[in-house]
N, C-alpha and C positions, 0 to 999 in steps of 0.2 A: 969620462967620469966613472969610476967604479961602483956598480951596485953594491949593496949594505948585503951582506950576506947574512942566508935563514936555513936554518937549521928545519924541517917536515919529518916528524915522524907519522906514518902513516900514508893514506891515500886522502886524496882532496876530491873533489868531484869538479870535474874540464873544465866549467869559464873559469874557476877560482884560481888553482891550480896556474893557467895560463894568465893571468891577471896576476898571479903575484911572481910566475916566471918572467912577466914583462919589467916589472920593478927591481925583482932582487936575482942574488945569482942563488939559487935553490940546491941544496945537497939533502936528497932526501930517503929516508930509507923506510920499504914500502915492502918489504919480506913479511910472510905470515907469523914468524915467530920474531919475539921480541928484541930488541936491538942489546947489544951485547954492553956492557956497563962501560968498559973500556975502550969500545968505541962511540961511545954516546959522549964521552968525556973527552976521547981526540977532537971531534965533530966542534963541539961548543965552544971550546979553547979561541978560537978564533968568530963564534957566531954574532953578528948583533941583533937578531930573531930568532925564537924557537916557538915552531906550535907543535906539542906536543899531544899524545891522546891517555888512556887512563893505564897504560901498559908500561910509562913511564914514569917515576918520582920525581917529582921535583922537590927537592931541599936545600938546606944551606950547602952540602957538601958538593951538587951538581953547580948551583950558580956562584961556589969561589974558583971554580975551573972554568967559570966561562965571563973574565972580566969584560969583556963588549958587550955584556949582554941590555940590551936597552928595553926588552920587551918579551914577554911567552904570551902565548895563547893558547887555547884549545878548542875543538871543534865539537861540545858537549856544553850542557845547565850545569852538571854535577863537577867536582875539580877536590872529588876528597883524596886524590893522590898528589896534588898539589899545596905544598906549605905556603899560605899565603903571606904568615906573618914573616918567613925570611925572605919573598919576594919584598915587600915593603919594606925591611931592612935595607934590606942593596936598590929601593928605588927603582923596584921594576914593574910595571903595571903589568894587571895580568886580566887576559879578556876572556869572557866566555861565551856562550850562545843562548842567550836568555830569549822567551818570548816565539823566535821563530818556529821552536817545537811542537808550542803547546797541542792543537789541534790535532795534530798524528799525536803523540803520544796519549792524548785522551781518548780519541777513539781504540789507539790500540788495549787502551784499558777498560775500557765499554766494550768491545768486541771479548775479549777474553772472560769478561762477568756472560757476557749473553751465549757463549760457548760452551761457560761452566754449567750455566743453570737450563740449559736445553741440550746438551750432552752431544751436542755436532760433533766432535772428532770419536766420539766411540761411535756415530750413529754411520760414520764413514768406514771407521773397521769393521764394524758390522758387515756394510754392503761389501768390503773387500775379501770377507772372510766367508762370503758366502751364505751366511747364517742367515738372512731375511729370504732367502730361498729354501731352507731348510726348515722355516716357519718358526727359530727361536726368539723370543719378546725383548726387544730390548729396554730397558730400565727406565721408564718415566722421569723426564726432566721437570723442572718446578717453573711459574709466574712468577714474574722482578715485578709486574704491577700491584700494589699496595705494598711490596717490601722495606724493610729497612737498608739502606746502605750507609754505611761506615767509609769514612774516608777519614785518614789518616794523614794529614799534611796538605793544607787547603790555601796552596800557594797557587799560579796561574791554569797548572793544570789538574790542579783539584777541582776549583772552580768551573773549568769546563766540562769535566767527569758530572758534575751536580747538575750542570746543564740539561747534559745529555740523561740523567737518570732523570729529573725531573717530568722531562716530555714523556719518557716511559710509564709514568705514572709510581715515583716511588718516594719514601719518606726519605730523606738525606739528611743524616746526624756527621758531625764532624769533630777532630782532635787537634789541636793546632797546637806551638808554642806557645802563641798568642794566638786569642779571640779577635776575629778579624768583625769591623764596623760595619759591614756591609752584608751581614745573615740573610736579610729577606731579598738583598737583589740578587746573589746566587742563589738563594731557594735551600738553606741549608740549617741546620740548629747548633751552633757547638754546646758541644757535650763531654764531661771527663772522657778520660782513656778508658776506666775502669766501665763503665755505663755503655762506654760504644763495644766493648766487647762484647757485652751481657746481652746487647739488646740487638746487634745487627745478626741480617738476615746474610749480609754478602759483608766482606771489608776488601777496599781498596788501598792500598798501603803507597804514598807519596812522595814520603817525608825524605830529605837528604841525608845521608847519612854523613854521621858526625859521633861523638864518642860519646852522646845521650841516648840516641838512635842505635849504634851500634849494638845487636843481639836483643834489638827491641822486642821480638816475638819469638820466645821460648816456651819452654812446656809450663811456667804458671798461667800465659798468657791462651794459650793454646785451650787449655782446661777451662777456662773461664767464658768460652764463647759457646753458640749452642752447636747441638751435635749434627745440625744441619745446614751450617754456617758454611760459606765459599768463600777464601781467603786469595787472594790475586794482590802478587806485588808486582810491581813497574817502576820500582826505584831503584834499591841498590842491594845484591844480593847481601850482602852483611848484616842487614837490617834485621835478619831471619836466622835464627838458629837451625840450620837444615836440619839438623838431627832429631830436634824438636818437632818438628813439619813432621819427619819420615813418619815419629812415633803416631802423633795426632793423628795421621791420614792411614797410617795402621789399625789403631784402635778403636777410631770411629768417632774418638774427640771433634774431629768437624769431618763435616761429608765431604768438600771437594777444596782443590788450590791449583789457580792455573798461576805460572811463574814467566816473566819476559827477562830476570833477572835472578841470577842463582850463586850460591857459595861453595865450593869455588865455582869459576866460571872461566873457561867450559866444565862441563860435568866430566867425570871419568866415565866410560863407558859401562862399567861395572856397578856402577854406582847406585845404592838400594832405592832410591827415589824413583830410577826410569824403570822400576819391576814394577812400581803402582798401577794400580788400573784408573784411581783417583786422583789425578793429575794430567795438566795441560802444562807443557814448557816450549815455548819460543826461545829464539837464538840472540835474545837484547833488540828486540827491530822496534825499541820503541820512537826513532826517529826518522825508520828509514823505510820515507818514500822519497821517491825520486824529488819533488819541487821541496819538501823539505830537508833533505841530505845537502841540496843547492844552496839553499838559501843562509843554512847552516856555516857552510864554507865559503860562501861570501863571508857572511859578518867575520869569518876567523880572519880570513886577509884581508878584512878592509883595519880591525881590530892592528894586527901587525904593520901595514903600512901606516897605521896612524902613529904606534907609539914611536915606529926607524924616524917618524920625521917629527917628534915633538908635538904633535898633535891630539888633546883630546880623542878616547875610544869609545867608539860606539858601546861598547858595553864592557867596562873596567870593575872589577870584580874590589880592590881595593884604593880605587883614588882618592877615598877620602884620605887614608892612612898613610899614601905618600904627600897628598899637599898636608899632611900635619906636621911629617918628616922634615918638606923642608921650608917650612913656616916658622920651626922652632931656631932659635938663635944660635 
């Protein structure tokens, strides 16, 4: 019997990986630079799986060149490179990785607020620069107990962010699309946009990006918060008008911003934001630790073998939208 052949872009991490080479025949391309349009279009022609990652588009123009296509996935929460609504045109469920993240990426958004506001990676070039030998003071970090924290999109791992600020001892104001039911059992307030700006001491930025989202935090928004304000995003770098950041964190508009996600991304080497002194930037690790990178890529190929065999996905991003598809007469 011939396995259902699956299209991988990207790398998988080993049991998954081999769990879904045990199922299908896998062609998969795992090069540092992005897979070339023309051959991403040969590849699908024939695929009835694709997990894709956010390096690739998914649109109507990729899935009418790939008519086997019974299913995509990807190994992320976020899928704003992927068109959902012409997946559910052509009947194709598309999975994501909800839920498994949350914990790493909230810590890694807590760890970045508590590096902005006690100044750990300057207080390391410090000691590498020799300077604490030479008796220069380095710059006084601030207390997160009593502060305000803003958070900006108070879906699972907002939530846990609130968590984790609450034990620290801080007030926790929140921005949602919607006001979520349950304020006092995350320990949080919602509050307009305009309010969490004015009034947070730190903002942590959530939200997914989407064309509301999109260039969320610009230089009106940037002016509007205090001048001693830590701005940490862990979402998606488009959320952010870099340029706006550059100016802000130039002029003194707000005192710090550490970033796990940037516009564009990767940064160009040249690029006026890594001349700051007032900035903290990671490489996007907001999911990657080892037990959650795994468990990540499980759900991706458990998601793909469910849709090759008609199966219910553990986590389907649009299934309502295709049983309304084919419900209608």
């Amino acid at each position: 019997m011939n396995k259902p052949k699956v299209v991988l872009i990207g790398a998988l991490m080993d049991p998954a990986l081999e769990k879904l080479q045990n199922f299908c025949s896998v062609k998969q391309w795992d090069e540092q630079q992005s897979i070339p349009q023309e051959i991403l279009m040969e590849w699908v022609a024939d695929a009835e799986g694709l997990i894709v990652n956010n390096s690739v588009t998914v649109n109507e123009e990729l899935l009418q060149h790939a008519p086997r296509l019974k299913v995509i996935a990807q190994v992320s929460v976020g899928y704003d490179n992927v068109d959902i609504e012409a997946c559910s045109k052509y009947k194709i469920p598309f999975g994501n990785t909800p839920g498994v993240l949350v914990d790493a990426t909230a810590n890694l958004a807590f760890s970045l607020l508590l590096c902005s506001t006690r100044r750990i990676h300057e207080g390391w070039d410090f000691i590498r620069s020799n300077s604490w030998a030479l008796g220069h003071r380095l710059a006084l970090g601030t207390d997160i107990a009593g502060k305000t924290l803003g958070i900006v999109g108070m879906g699972q791992i907002g939530a846990a962010v609130a968590q984790r600020a609450n034990a620290f001892g801080m007030n926790v104001i929140y921005y949602n699309r919607n006001r979520r039911q349950d304020d006092e059992k995350i320990g949080a307030a919602y509050q307009s946009f305009e309010f969490l700006l004015k009034e947070s001491d730190a903002i942590i930025v959530l939200t997914p990006l989407s064309q509301e989202t999109r260039g969320l935090f610009g230089p009106a928004e940037f002016r509007k918060m205090k001048s001693t304000a830590c701005f940490i995003n862990v979402s998606r770098g488009s959320v952010v008008d870099t340029d706006a950041l550059v100016e802000a964190l130039q002029t003194g508009e707000i005192a710090y911003a550490a970033l796990d996600v940037t516009d564009p991304e990767p940064l160009a080497q040249d690029h006026p934001i890594l001349k700051l002194s007032n900035i903290l930037i990671t490489p996007h690790i907001g999911s990657a630790t080892l037990e959650t990178r795994t468990a990540m890529a499980q759900l991706t190929v458990d998601n793909i073998l469910a849709g090759l065999a008609d199966r219910p996905m553990a986590a389907c991003v649009n299934a309502s939208k295709i049983t309304e598809k084919n419900e209608k007469p």
